[in-house]
C-alpha positions as CSV (number, residue, x, y, z in Angstrom):
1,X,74.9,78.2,42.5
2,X,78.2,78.6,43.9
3,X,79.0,74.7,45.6
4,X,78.0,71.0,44.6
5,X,76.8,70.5,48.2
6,X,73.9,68.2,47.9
7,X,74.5,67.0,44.6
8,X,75.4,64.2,43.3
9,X,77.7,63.3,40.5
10,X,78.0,59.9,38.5
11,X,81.6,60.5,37.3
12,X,83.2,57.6,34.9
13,X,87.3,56.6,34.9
14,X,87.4,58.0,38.4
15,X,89.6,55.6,39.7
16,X,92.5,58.2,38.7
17,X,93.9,61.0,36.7
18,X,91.4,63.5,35.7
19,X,88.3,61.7,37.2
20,X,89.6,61.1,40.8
21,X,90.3,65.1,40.8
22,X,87.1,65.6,39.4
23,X,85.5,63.4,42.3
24,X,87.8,64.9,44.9
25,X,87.1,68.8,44.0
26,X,83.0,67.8,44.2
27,X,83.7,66.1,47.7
28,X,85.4,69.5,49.0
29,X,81.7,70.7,48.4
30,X,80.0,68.2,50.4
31,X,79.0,66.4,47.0
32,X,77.9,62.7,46.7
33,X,80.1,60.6,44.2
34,X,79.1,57.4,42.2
35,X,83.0,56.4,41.5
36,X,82.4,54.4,38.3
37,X,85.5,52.6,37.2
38,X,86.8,48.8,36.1
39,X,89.8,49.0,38.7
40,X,87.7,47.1,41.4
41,X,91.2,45.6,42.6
42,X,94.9,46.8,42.6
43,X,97.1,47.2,39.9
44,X,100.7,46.8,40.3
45,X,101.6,49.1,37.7
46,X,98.5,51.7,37.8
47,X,97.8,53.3,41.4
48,X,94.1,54.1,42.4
49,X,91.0,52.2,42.4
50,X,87.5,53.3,43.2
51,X,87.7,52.4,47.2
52,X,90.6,54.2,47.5
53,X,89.0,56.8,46.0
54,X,86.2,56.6,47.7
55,X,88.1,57.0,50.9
56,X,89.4,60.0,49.7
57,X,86.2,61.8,48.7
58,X,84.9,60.7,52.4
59,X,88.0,62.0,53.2
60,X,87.4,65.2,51.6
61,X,84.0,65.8,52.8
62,X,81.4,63.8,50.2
63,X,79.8,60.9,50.1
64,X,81.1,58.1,48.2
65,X,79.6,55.2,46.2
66,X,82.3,52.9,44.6
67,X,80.6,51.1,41.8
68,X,82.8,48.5,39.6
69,X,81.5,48.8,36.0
70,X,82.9,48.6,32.3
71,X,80.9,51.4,30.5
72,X,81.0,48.6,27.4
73,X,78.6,46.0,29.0
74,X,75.1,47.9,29.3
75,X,73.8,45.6,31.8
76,X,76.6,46.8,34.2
77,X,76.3,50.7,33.3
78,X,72.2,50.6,34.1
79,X,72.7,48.6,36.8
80,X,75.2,51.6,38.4
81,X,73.1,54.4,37.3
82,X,70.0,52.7,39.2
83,X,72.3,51.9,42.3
84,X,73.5,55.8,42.6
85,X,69.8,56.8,42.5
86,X,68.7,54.1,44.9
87,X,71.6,55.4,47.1
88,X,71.5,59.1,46.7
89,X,67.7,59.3,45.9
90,X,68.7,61.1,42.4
91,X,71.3,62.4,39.9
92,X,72.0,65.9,38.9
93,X,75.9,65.6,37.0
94,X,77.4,63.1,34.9
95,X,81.3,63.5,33.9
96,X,82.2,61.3,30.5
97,X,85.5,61.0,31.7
98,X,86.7,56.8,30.9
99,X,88.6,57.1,27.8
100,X,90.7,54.0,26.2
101,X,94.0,55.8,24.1
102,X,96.6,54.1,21.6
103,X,98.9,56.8,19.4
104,X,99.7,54.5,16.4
105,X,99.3,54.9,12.5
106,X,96.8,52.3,10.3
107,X,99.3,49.6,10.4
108,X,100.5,49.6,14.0
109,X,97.0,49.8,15.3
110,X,95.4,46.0,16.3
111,X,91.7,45.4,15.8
112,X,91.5,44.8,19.3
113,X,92.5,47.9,20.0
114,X,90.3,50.1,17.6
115,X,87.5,48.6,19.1
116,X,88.1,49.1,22.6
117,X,88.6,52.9,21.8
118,X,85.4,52.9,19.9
119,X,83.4,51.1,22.5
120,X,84.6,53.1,25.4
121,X,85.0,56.6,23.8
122,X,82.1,57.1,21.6
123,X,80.2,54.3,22.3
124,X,80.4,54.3,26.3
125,X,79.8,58.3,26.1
126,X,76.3,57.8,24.6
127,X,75.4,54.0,26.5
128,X,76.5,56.1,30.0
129,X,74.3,59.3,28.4
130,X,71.2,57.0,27.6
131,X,71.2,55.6,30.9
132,X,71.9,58.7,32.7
133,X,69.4,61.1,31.0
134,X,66.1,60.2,31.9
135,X,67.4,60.9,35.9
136,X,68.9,63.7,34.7
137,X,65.6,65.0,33.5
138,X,63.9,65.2,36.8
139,X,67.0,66.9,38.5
140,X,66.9,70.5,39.2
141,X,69.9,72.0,37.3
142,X,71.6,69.4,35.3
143,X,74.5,69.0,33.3
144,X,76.8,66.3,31.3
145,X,80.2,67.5,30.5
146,X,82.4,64.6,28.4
147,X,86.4,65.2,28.2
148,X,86.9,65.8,25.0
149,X,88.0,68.3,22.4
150,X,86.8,70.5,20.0
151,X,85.7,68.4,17.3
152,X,88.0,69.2,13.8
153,X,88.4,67.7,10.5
154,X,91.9,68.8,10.3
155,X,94.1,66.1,8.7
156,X,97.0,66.5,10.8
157,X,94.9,65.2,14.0
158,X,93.8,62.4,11.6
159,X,96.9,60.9,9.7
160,X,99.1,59.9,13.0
161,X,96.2,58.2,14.7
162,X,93.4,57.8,12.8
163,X,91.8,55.4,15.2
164,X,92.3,57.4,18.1
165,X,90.8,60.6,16.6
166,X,88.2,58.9,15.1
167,X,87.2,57.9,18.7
168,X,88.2,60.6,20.8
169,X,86.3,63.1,18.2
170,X,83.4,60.6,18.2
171,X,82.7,61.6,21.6
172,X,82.7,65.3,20.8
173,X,80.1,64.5,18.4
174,X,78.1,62.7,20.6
175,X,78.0,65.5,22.9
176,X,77.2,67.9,20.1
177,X,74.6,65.6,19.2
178,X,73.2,65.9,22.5
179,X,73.4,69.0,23.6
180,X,71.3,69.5,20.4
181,X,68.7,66.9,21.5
182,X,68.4,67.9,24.8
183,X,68.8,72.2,24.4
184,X,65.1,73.0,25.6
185,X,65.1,70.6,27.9
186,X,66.9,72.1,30.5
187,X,70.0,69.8,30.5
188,X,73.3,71.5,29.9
189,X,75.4,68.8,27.9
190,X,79.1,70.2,27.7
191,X,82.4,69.3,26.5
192,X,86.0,70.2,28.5
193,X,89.3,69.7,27.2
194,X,93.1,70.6,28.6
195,X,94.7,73.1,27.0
196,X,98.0,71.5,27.9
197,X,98.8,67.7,28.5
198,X,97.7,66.3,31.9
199,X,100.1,64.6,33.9
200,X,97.7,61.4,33.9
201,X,99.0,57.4,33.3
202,X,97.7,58.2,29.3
203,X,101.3,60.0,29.1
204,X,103.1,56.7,29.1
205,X,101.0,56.1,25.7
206,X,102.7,59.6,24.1
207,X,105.7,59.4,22.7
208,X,108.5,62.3,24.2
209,X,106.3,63.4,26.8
210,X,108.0,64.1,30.6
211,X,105.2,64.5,33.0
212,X,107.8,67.6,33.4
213,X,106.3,69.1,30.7
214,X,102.4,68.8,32.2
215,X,100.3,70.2,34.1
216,X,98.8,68.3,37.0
217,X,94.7,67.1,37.2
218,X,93.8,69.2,39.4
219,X,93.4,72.2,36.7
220,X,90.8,70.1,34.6
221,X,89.0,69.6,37.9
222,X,88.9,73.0,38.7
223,X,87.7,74.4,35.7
224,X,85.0,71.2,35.7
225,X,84.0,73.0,39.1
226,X,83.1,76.1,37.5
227,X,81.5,74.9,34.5
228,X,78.9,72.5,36.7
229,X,78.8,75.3,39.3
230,X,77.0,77.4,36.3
231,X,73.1,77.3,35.9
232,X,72.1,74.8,33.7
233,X,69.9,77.5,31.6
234,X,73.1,78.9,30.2
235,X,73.0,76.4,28.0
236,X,74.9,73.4,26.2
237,X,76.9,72.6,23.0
238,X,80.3,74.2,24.3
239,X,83.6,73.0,24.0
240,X,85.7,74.5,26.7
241,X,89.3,74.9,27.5
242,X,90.2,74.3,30.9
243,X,92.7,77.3,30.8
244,X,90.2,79.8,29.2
245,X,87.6,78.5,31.7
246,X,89.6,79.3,34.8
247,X,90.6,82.9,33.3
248,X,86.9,83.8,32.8
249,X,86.4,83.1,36.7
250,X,89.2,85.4,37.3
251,X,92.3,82.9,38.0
252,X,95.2,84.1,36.3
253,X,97.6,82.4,38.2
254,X,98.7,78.9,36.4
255,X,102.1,78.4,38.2
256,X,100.4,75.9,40.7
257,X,99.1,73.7,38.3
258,X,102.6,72.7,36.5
259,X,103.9,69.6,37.8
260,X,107.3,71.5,37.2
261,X,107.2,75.2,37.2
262,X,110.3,75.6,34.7
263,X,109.6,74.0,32.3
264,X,107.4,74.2,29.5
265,X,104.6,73.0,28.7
266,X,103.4,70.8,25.6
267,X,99.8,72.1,24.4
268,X,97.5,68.6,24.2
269,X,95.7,66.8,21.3
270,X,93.8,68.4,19.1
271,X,94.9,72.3,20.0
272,X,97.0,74.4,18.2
273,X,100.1,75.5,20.0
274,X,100.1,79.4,21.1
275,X,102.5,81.5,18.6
């Protein structure tokens, strides 16, 4: 299985940044796209929303299905699983791709805030998982692949943001969870992560960072493509690097993936830098 054509994708946060690309690389197949998201109405200082979006995937050569939903409220999460179904007849892919961010230490970090990240990181990974799997289950060749990173213990990721980590990493562990659960049941439950930052809105939230020093979506995409291109039978429980990903399918050439070519690039979250 070489193409998406036919299949159909449930893809959260794909208003913008990694999960429009995501959407729009499917829809280059002839893919059908539940465009899960809360931005239902413009924002004057975030661009996107999911009819936009679902312009573009029609655009692009899918079909589209714009569903508003906050992945917190699990009235509104089965209710846009059921819709995708009822529209598509089925679901073969879900992308964990909503993520809430704030880089702040113990004391700069509002209770408002660590719950938000907990309920849509960790939290809205498994709620969207639960709702998803038992469609999943009756598809062909299925998979779940969340954004997130390989899950570590390491202090340093934990002292500068401790609720961010904890959150982030909480979704790694509910897809290593999963993939556990699920491993002879034909579903291939994955995680992917960027190797460098991603020129996304989540940059605004990192201190020093130049969307200069990034590389744009579309590599995240691109490696997603391969990864749910694969038979599910290969299997679950991986946490893959978008870079490493892309040079296993033989792409060596990076260049076009830096939003600026001469400059270098900052290695994201959670990775150690290359020597």
């Amino acid at each position: 299985m070489t193409t998406l054509s036919g299949k159909t994708l449930f893809i959260t946060g794909a208003s913008r940044g990694i999960g429009r690309a995501i959407a729009l690389r499917a829809a280059r197949d002839g893919a059908n796209v539940a465009i899960v998201a809360r931005s239902g109405v413009p924002n004057p200082k975030l661009p996107g929303t999911i009819h936009t979006v679902a312009e573009e995937v029609a655009a692009a050569g899918g079909q589209a299905l714009a569903l508003r939903c906050d992945i917190r409220e699990e009235d509104e999460v089965r209710a846009a699983v059921a819709a995708t179904v009822d529209t598509f007849g089925g679901l073969d892919i879900l992308v964990n791709n909503a993520s809430a961010i704030w880089l702040r230490g113990a004391l700069d970090t509002p209770m408002k805030r660590f719950d938000l990240m907990q309920q849509v990181n960790a939290r809205g990974t498994f709620l969207v998982s639960q709702a998803c799997l038992p469609w999943l289950l009756q598809a062909p060749d299925p998979h779940v692949l969340t954004l997130a990173p390989p899950p570590s213990l390491d202090p340093k990721w934990w002292g500068p943001h401790t609720a961010y980590t904890l959150a982030k990493m909480g979704m790694s562990h509910v897809t290593l969870g999963l993939a556990e659960e699920f491993r002879d049941r034909g579903i291939a439950i994955n995680a992917l992560w960027p190797k460098t930052i991603i020129a996304t809105d989540a940059i605004n939230m990192i201190p020093g960072v130049e969307a200069v020093q990034c590389r744009r979506p579309e590599i995240v995409a691109d490696a997603a493509h391969v990864i749910l291109t694969r038979p599910a039978r290969e299997g679950g429980g991986r946490f893959f690097i978008d870079e490493e990903v892309l040079r296993e399918a033989s792409i060596t050439d990076f260049a076009g993936y830096a939003v600026d070519p001469s400059q270098r690039l900052l290695p994201d979250l959670f990775l150690e830098p290359e020597a």
